[in-house]
N, C-alpha and C positions, 0 to 999 in steps of 0.2 A: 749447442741447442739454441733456438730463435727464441727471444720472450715477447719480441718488437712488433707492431704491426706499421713497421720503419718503413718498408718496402711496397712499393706502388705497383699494383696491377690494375692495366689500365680496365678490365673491363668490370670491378669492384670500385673504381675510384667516386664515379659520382655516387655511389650507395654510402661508399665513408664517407665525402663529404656532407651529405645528408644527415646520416646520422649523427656526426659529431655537431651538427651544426647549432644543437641548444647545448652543451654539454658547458658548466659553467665554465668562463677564463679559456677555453679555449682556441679562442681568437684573440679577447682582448684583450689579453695582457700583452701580445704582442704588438696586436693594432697599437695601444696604450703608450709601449716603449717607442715603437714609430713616430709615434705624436709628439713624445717627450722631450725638453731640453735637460739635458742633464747637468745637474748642480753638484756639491762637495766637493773634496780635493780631486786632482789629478788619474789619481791610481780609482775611484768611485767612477768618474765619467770615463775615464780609458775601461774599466769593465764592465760598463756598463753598453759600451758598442760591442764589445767581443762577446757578451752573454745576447748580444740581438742578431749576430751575424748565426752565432750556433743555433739558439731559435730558429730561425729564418732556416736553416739548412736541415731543421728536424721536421720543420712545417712543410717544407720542399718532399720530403719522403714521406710523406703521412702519417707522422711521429704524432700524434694531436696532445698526449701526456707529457712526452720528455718536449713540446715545444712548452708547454705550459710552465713546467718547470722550471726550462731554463730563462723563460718570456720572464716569469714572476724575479728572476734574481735579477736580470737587469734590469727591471724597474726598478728593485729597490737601490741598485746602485745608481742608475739616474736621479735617485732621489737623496743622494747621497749616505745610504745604510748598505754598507758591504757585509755579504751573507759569509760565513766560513764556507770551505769548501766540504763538498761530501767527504763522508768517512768509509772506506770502503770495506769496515767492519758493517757496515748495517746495509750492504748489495749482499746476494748471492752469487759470489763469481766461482764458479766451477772449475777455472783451473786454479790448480792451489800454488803454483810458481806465478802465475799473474797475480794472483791475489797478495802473494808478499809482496811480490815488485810493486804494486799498489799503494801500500799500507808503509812502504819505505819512501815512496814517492810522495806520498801527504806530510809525513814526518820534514823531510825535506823541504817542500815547500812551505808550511807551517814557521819552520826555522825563519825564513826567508822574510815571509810577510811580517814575522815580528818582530825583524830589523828595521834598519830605514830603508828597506829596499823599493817597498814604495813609494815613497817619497824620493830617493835617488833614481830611480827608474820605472815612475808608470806607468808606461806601458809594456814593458819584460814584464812587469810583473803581473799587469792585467792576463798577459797572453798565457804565463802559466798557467794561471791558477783555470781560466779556462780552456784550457787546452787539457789539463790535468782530470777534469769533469768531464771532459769530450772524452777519455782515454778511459776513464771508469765507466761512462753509460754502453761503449762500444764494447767495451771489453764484455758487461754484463748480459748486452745482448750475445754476443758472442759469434758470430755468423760474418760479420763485414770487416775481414783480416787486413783488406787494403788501409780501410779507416782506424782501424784499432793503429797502427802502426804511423799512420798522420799523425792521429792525435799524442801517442805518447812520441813521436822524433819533435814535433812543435813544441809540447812539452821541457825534454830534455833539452831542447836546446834554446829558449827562454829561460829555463832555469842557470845553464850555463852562462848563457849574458850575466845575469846578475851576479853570479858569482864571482865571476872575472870580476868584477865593476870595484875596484878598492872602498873603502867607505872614507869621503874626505874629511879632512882635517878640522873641527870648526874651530873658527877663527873664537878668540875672546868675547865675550859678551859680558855686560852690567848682568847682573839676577835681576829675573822679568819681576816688577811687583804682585803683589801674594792678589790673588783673583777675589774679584767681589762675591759675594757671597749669593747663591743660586736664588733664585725665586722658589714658590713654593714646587711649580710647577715641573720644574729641572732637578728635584728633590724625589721626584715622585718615582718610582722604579714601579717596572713591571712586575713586580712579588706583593706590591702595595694595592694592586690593582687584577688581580687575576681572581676570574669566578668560576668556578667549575658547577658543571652540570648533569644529571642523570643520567643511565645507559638510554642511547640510542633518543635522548629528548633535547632540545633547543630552548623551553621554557624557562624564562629566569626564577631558579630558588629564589622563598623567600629572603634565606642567610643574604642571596647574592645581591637583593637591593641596594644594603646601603654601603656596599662596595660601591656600587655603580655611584649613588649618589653623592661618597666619596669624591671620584676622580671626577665628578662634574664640579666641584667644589673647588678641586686641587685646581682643572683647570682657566675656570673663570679666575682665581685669583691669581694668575702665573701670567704671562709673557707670551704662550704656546698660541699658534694659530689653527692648528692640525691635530685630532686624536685620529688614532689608527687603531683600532679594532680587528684582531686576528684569532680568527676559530680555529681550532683543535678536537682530534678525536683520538680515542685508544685506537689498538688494532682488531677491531672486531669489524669484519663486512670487509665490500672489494673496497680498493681505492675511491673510483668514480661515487661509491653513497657518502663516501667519505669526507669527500671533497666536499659535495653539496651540505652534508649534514653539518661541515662546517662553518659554513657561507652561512648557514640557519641560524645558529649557535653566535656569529659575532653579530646579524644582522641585527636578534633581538635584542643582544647587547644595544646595540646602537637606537634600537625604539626605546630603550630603557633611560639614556641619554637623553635623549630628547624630549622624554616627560618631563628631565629635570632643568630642561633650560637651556639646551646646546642646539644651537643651529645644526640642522642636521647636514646642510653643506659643508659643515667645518670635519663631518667624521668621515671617515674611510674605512671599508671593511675589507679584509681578506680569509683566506681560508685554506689552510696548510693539511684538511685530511687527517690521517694517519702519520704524519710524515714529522719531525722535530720534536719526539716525545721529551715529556719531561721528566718520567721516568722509564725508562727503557727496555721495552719487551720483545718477548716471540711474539709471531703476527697471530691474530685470533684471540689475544687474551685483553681480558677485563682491566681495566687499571682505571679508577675512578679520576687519579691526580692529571689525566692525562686528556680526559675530559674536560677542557677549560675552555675561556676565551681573558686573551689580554689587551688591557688597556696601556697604551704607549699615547706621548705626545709627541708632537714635533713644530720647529721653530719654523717650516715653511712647505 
């Protein structure tokens, strides 16, 4: 069964272009990656071309969601924050032999990344893990058999590279000295700093103030050049209100910021939808905790 609107007929095409054309993020995250120099180690800027080539080839077939998607993780690897891979418990895949082979193939990989395999080999291991994501979105749609079958032989056989690959021997080393002790800044976790909000509302509670004024505090006195700002919704409504009601929800966060002192150049927002719950449901249901926006820093 198709779920994709992947597939380009040309005489619908400028009507989707159209359409999509305000639809948040879905251009810029890729225009965005395009622009971008990608920073962090190795295995962050190797996935972070291989999550823009897949973009770019969802964009090609007027995927406008799954480019969004994938646009969004390669940002965050050019910015050097590597996303886990999806879990192919939270797709609907309707073959249920694909679906184990899926779920054995994340385990797998999973294994993989938290070895030194990225760091032995990033780019095997960039290719995996997006090839492994190409092989779950195709599979989910289910209609394009050629691709389903790219993506998971690309797969397989990136994972084989690494496999083969011995893990070397390291040479002796002194013990590195015991690390200086964090700012307040680098202290601050995302749990320290998370405000959640009403059904179907963007408004900052009152509770959620002096959170906010909080992390205005933590970050004036840290090190931190960047907060990142990322809204969250349950699974109530389609995707698309979702996304925006998002965007809503971290935006005011970040006016909330700004009363307190923070350049609002220095914030960044984004907006993840329904999508990364924090606690985990069927689609349609109410979960207050899921309702949030978090406040994260970052050194560049």
């Amino acid at each position: 069964m198709m779920r994709s609107l992947s597939f380009a007929v040309p005489i619908l095409a400028a009507f989707a272009l159209a359409a999509c054309a305000n639809f948040p993020g879905n251009t810029t995250y890729l225009d965005e990656l395009n622009a971008a120099t990608p920073t962090g180690s190795p295995f962050s800027q190797a996935l972070s071309v291989g999550y823009k080539g897949f973009a770019q080839e969802e964009r090609d077939e007027y995927d406008w969601l799954a480019q969004q998607r994938y646009a969004r993780k390669g940002l965050d690897a050019a910015h050097g924050t590597v996303d886990q891979p999806e879990n192919p418990a939270d797709w609907s895949i309707d073959d249920p032999q694909a679906a184990q082979d899926l779920a054995a193939a994340r385990t797998r990989l999973m294994a993989a990344l938290a070895s030194d395999a990225p760091n032995r080999d990033p780019s095997a291991a960039a290719i995996a893990q997006v090839k492994f994501e190409c092989w779950l979105h195709e599979q989910w749609e289910g209609w394009q058999m050629d691709e389903i079958k790219e993506c998971r032989d690309g797969f397989l056989a990136a994972m084989s590279e690494l496999e083969a690959k011995p893990r070397p021997v390291a040479a002796a080393v002194p013990p590195a000295p015991a690390p200086a002790p964090a700012p307040m800044a680098n202290l601050a976790t995302a749990a320290n700093f998370t405000v959640f909000f009403d059904f179907d509302r963007s408004d900052i509670k009152p509770e959620a103030a002096p959170i906010i004024a909080a992390a205005a505090r933590a970050f004036k006195a840290g090190h931190e050049v960047k907060i990142k700002v990322t809204g969250y919704c349950d699974t109530v409504g389609t995707f698309e209100y979702n996304v925006k009601l998002s965007f809503r929800r971290s935006g005011s966060v970040k006016a909330e910021l700004v009363k307190d002192g923070i350049d609002a150049s220095a914030i960044v927002i984004d907006g993840k939808g329904k999508t990364d719950l924090l606690v985990p449901t069927a689609d349609g249901v109410r979960e207050p905790k899921n309702r949030r926006a978090v406040i994260e820093f970052a050194g560049q």
